[in-house]
C-alpha positions as CSV (number, residue, x, y, z in Angstrom):
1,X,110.0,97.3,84.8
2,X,113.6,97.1,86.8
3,X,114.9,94.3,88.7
4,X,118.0,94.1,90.8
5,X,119.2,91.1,92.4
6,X,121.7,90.2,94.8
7,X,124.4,87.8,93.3
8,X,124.4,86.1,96.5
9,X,120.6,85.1,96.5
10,X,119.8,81.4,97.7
11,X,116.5,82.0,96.1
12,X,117.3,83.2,92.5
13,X,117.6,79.2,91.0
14,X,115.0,77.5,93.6
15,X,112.5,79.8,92.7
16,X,113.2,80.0,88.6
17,X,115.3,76.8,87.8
18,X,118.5,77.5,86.2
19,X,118.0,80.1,84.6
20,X,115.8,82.7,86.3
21,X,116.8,85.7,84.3
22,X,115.7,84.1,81.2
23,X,112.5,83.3,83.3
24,X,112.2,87.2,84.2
25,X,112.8,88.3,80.4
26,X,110.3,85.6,79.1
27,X,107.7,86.6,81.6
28,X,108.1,90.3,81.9
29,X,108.1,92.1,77.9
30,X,108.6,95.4,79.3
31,X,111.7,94.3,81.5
32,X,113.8,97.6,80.7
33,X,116.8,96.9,83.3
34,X,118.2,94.1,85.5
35,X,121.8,94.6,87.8
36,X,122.8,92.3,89.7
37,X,123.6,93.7,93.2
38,X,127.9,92.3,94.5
39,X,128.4,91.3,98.0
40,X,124.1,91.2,98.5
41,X,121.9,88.6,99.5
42,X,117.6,88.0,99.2
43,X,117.1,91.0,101.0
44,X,119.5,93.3,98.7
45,X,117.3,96.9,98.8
46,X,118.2,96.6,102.9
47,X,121.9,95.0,102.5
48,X,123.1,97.3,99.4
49,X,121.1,100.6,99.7
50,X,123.6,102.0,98.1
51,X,124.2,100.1,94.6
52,X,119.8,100.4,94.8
53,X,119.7,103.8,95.2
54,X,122.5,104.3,92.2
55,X,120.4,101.6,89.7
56,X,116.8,103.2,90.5
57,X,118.2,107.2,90.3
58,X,119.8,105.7,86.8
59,X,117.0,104.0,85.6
60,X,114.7,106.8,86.4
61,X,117.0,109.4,84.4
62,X,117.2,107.2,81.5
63,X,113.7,107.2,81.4
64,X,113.6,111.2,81.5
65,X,112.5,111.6,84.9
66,X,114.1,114.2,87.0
67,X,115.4,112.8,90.2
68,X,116.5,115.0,93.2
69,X,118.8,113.0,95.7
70,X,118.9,114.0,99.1
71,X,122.1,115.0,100.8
């Protein structure tokens, strides 16, 4: 599993407590990746397409999988 995050979530503590990254490791044992996303909110696949597009392409190559990128 991957997980990116926005470092400017309101969400991230009210939904985990103080720690919700240890909370995401704990819960997920096949947690592979987690980046959190600069200058991004909640919403951070629609605010920071960009930094999204550059974790999952990166991710997915580490993995082995080929990944063509559109122009």
């Amino acid at each position: 599993m991957l997980d990116d995050y926005g470092e400017n979530d309101p969400y991230m503590e009210g939904f985990s407590g103080r720690d919700p990254l240890a909370v995401l490791r704990a819960n997920v044992p096949d947690l592979c990746a987690v980046v959190k996303v600069p200058d991004a909110g909640h919403l951070v696949q629609l605010e920071r397409t960009d930094a999204v597009d550059e974790f999952l392409t990166t991710a997915l190559r580490n993995l082995g999988v080929g990944v063509r990128v559109a122009p």
